[in-house]
One Martini backbone bead per residue (centre of mass of N, CA, C, O) as a GRO file, in nm:
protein
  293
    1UNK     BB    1  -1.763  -2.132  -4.936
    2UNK     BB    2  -1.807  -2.063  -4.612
    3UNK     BB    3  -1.924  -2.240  -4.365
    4UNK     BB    4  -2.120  -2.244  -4.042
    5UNK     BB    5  -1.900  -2.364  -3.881
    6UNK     BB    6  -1.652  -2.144  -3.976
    7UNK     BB    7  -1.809  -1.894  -3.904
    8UNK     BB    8  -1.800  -1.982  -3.593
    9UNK     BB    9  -1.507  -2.008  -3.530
   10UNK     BB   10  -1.438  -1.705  -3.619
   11UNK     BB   11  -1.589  -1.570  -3.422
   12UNK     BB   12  -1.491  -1.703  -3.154
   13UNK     BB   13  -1.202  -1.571  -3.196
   14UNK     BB   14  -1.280  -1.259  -3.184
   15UNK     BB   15  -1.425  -1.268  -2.918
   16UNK     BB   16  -1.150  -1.397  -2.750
   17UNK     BB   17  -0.980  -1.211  -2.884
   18UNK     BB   18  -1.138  -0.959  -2.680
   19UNK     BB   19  -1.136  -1.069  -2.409
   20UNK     BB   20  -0.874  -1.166  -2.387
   21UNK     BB   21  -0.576  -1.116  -2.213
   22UNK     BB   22  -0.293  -1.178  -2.380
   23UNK     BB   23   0.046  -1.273  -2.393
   24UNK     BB   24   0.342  -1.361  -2.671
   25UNK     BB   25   0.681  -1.454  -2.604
   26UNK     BB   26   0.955  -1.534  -2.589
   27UNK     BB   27   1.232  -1.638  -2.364
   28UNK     BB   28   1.304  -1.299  -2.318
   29UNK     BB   29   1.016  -1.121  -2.338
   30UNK     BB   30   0.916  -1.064  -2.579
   31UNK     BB   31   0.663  -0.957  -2.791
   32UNK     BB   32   0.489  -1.158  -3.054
   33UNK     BB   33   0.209  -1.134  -2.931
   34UNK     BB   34  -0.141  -0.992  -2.902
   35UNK     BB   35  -0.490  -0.936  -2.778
   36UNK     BB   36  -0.720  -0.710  -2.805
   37UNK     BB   37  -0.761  -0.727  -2.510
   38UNK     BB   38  -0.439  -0.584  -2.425
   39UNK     BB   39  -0.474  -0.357  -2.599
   40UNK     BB   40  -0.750  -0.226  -2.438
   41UNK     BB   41  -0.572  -0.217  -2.149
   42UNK     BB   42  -0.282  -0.056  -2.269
   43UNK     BB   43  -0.314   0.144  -2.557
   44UNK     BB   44  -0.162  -0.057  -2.722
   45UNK     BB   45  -0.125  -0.181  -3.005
   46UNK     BB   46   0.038  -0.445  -3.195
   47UNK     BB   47   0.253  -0.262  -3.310
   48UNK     BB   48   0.389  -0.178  -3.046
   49UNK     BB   49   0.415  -0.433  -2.871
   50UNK     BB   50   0.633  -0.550  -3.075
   51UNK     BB   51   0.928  -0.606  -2.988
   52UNK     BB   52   0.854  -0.566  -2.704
   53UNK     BB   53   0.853  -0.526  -2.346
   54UNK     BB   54   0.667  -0.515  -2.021
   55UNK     BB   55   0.821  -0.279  -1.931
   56UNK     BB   56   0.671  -0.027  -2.059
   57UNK     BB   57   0.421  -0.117  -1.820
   58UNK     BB   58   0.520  -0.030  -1.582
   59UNK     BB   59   0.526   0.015  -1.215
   60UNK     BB   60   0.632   0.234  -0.977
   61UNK     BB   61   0.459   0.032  -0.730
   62UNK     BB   62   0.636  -0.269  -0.847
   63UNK     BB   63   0.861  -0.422  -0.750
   64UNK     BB   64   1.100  -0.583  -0.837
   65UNK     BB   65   1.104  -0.841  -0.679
   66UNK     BB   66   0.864  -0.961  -0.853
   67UNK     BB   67   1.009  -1.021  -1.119
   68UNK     BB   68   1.277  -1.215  -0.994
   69UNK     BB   69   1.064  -1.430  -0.906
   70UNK     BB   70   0.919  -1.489  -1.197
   71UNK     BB   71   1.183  -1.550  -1.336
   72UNK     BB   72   1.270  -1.768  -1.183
   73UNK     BB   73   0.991  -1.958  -1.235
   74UNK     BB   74   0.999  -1.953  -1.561
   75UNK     BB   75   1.271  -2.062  -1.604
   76UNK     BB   76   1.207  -2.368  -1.472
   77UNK     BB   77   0.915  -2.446  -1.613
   78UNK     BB   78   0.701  -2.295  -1.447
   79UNK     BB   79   0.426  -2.164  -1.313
   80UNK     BB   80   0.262  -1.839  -1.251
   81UNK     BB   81   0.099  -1.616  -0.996
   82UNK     BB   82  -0.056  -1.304  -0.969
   83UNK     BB   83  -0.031  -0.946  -0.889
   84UNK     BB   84  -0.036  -0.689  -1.119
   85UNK     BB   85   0.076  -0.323  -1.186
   86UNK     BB   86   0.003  -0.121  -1.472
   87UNK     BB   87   0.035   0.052  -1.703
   88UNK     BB   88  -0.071   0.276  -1.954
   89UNK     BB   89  -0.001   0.485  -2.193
   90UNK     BB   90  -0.136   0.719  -2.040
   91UNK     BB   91  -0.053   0.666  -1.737
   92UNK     BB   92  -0.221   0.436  -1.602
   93UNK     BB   93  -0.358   0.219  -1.398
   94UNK     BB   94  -0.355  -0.129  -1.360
   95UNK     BB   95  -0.497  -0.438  -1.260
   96UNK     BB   96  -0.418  -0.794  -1.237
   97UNK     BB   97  -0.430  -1.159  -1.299
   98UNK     BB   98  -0.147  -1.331  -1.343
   99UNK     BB   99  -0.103  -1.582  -1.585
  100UNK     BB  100   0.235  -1.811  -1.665
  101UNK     BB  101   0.327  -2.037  -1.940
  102UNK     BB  102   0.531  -2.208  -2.064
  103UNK     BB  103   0.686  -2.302  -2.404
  104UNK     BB  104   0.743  -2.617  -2.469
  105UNK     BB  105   1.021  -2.836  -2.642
  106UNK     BB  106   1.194  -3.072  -2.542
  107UNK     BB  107   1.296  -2.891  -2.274
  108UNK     BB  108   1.210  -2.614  -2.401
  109UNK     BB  109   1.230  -2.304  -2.419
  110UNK     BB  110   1.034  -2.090  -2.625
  111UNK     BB  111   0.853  -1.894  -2.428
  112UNK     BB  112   0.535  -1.732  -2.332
  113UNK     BB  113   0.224  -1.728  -2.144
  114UNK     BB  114  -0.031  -1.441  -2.105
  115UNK     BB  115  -0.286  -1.456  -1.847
  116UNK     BB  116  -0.551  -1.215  -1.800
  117UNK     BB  117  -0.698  -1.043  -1.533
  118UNK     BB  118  -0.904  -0.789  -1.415
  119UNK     BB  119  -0.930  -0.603  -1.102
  120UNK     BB  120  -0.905  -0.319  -1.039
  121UNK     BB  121  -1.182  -0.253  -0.929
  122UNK     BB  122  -1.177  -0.438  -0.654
  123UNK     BB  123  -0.918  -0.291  -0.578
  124UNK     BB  124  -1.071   0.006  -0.514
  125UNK     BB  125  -1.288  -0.121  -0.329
  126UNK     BB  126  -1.046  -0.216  -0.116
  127UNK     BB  127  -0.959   0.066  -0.096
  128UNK     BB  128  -1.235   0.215   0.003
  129UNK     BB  129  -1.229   0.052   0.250
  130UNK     BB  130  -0.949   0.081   0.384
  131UNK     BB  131  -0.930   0.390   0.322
  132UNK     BB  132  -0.895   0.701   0.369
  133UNK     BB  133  -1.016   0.950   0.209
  134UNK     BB  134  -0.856   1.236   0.255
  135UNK     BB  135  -0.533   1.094   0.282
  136UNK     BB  136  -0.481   0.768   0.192
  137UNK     BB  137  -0.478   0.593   0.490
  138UNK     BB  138  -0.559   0.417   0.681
  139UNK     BB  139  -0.805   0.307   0.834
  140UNK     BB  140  -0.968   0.191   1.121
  141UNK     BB  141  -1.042  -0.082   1.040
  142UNK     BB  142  -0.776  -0.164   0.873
  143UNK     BB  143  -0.596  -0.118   1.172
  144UNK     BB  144  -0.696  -0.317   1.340
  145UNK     BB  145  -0.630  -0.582   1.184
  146UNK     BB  146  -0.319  -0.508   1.170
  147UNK     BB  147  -0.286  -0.525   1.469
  148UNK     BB  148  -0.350  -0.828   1.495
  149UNK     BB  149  -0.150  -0.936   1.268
  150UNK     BB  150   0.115  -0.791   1.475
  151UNK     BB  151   0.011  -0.999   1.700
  152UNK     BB  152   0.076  -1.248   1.573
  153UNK     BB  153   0.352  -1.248   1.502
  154UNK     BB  154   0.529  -1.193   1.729
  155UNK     BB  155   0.403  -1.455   1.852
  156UNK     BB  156   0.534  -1.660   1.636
  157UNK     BB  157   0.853  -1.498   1.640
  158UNK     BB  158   0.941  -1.306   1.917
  159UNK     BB  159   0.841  -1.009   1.893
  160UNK     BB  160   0.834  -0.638   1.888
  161UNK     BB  161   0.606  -0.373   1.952
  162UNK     BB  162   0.447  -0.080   1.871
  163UNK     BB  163   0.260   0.226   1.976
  164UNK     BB  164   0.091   0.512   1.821
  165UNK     BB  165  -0.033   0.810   1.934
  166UNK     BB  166  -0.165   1.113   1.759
  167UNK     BB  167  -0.187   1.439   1.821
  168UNK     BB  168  -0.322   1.715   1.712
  169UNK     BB  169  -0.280   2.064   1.843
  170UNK     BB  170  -0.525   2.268   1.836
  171UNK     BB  171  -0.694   2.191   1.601
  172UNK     BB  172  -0.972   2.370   1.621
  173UNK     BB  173  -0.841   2.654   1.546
  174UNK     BB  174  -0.813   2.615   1.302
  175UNK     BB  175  -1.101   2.539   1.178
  176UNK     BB  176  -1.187   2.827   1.295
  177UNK     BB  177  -0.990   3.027   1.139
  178UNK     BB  178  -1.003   2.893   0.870
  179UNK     BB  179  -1.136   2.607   0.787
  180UNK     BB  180  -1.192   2.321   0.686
  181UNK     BB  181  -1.032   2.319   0.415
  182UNK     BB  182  -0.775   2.390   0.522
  183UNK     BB  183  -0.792   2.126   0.776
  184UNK     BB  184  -0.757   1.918   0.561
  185UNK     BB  185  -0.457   2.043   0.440
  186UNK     BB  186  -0.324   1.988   0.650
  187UNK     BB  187  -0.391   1.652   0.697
  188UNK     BB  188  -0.258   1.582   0.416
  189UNK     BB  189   0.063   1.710   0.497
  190UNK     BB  190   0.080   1.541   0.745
  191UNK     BB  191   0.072   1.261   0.600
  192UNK     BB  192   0.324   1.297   0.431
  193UNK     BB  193   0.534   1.348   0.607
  194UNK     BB  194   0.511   1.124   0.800
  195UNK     BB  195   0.544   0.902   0.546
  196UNK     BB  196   0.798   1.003   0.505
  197UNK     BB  197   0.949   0.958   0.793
  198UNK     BB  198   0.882   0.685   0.787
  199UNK     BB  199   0.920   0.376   0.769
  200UNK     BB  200   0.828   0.096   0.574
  201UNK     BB  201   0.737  -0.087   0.771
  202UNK     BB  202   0.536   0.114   0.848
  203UNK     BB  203   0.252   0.161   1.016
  204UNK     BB  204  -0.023   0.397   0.888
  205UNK     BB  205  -0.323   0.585   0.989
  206UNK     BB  206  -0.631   0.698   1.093
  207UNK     BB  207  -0.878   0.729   1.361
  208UNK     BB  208  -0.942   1.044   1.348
  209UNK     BB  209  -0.951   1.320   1.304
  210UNK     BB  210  -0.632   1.444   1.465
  211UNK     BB  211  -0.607   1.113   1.479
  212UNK     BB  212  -0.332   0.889   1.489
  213UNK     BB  213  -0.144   0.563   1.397
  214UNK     BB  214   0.135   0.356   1.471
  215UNK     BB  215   0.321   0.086   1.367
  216UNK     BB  216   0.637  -0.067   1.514
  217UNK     BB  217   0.827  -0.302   1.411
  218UNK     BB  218   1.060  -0.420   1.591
  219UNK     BB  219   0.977  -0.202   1.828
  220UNK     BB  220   1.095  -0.043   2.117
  221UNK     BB  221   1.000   0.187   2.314
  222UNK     BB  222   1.288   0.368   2.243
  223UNK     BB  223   1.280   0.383   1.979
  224UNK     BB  224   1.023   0.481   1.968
  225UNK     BB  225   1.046   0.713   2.031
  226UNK     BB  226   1.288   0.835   1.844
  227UNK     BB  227   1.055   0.846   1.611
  228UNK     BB  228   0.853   1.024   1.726
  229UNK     BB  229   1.084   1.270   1.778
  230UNK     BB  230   1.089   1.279   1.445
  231UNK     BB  231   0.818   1.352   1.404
  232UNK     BB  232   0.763   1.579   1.584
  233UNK     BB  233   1.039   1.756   1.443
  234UNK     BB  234   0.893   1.807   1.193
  235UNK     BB  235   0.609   1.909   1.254
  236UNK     BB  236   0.731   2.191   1.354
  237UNK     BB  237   0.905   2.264   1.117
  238UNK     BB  238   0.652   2.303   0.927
  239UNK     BB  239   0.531   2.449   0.659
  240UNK     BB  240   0.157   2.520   0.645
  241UNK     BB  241   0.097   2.787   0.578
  242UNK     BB  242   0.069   2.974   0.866
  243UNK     BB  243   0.089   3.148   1.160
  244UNK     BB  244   0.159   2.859   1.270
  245UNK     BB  245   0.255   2.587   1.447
  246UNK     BB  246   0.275   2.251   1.457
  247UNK     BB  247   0.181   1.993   1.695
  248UNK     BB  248   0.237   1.728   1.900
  249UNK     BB  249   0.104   1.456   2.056
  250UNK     BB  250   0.253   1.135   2.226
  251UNK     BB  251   0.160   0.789   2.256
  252UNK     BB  252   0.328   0.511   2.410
  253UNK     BB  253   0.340   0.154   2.330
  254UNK     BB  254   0.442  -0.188   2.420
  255UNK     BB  255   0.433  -0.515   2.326
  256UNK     BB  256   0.245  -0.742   2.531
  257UNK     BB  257   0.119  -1.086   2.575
  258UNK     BB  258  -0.020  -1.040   2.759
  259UNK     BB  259  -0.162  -0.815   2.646
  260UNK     BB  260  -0.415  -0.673   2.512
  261UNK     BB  261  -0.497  -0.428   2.247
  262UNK     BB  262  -0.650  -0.285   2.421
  263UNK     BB  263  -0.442  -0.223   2.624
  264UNK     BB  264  -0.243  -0.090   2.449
  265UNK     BB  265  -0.410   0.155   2.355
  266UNK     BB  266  -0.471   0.275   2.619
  267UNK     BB  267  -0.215   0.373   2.694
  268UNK     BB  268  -0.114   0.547   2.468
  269UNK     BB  269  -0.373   0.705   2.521
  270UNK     BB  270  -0.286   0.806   2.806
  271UNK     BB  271   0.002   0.912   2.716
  272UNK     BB  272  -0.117   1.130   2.556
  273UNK     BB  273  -0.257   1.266   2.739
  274UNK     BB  274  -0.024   1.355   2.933
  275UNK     BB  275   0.076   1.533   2.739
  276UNK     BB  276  -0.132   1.723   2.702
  277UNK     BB  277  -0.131   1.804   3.041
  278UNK     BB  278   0.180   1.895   2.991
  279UNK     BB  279   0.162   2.106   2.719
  280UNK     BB  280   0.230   1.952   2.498
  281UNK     BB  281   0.469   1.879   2.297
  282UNK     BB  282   0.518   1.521   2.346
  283UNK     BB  283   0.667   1.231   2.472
  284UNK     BB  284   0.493   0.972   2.605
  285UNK     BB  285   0.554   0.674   2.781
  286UNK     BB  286   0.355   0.442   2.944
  287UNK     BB  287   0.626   0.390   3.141
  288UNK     BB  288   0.608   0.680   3.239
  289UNK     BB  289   0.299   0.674   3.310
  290UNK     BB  290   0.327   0.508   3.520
  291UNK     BB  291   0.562   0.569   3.704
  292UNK     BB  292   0.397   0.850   3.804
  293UNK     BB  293   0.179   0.657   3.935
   0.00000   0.00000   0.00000
């Protein structure tokens, strides 16, 4: 007869593993043992999850280059930790705090031990919180921040950037004649095009209504034209499904050390505004807008 002790010990193994995400795999990362717990959170079995390796689970919003530092520091005996990005079975994703210990004796590996904390909601809120909700880019007060940011590193490594205010011409007439749902669904897919057109580096935000703004690190005003004029003739040749085409306003400024980011942001907001003022459908650059001055 198993005894109260023995049965609670029972119990507690029963409720850790159903608690606890962990799984353990072999040195080469294949997968020999996982907990109820990450049964429950990956959607698949512990008879499908051995034997295979995490890769099943892989989220293809996931760098490559994230599991290459991972595996580079758990293969030399060290511990890992980070936040990792999974699918599960139904091809959901969720998010992990994952933390990794190698298993080893006399000085070999042989397994790693990985356990995870749910981090998913938080993450969610924190996506609420900062993104646009409608377009599902940057919003405002997420790129204040980020402006903030790109204006301390600049000044710490010694480079430059730029500043794009950005305004969709004639936006209320969409508006006044398709309807508000309509105008909703232009704004959607100007924000895909912009998306795809940008560089990666660039951070792109909306800042209201059909005003966005871009970010471009270590891009001079020169450059910076070049790439607005990229993005304005890309959004007039595209088709909108509208019997008009979609024009750009855009006003550019360069980061200088000497002034503040409201100064920053009010140039290229006067340049956007003298686009607008010269005929619509163009890019005026800050310095265009002083020397006309």
């Amino acid at each position: 007869m198993i005894n109260s002790t023995t049965r609670i010990k029972m119990i507690n193994s029963e409720i850790l593993d159903r608690l606890l995400i962990t799984t353990t795999t072999d040195e080469n990362g294949v997968i020999i043992d996982a907990s109820k717990g990450f049964e429950l959170i990956s959607g698949y079995s512990k008879e499908e999850l051995i034997g295979n390796t995490h890769h099943i689970m892989s989220h293809p919003d996931m760098p490559q280059e994230t599991y290459k530092q991972l595996w580079k520091v758990i293969s030399t005996g060290k511990a890992w930790s980070g936040e990792i990005k999974n699918r599960d079975k139904n091809g959901n994703g969720y998010w992990s705090q994952l933390h990794i210990e190698p298993i080893s004796e006399n000085n070999r590996i042989l397994g790693y031990l990985a356990i995870r904390t749910d981090i998913t909601e938080q993450k969610e809120l924190v996506r609420q919180a900062t993104t646009d909700s409608l377009t599902g880019i940057y919003n405002r007060s997420k790129f204040n921040l980020l402006l903030i940011n790109e204006a301390a590193q600049a000044n710490r490594n010694a480079y430059t950037f730029s500043f794009l205010f950005i305004d969709l011409d004639h936006f209320k007439r969409i508006n006044d004649c398709y309807g508000h749902l309509e105008g909703d669904r232009v704004l959607v897919e100007f924000t895909k095009v912009i998306s795809n057109t940008l560089r990666s580096s660039d951070l792109f935000g909306r800042w209201g209504g059909e005003e966005f703004v871009v970010i471009t690190p270590k891009t001079d005003l020169y450059s910076a034209y070049l790439l607005a004029e990229k993005l304005r003739n890309c959004i007039q040749k595209y088709d909108f499904g509208l019997d008009q085409s979609i024009t750009l306003s855009i006003g550019i400024s360069q980061y200088d050390p000497n002034r503040s980011i409201n100064e920053l942001m009010e140039a290229a907001d006067r340049a956007m505004y003298k686009a607008k003022e010269q005929g619509r459908n163009q890019t005026i650059t800050s310095e265009h807008r002083e020397n006309k001055d």
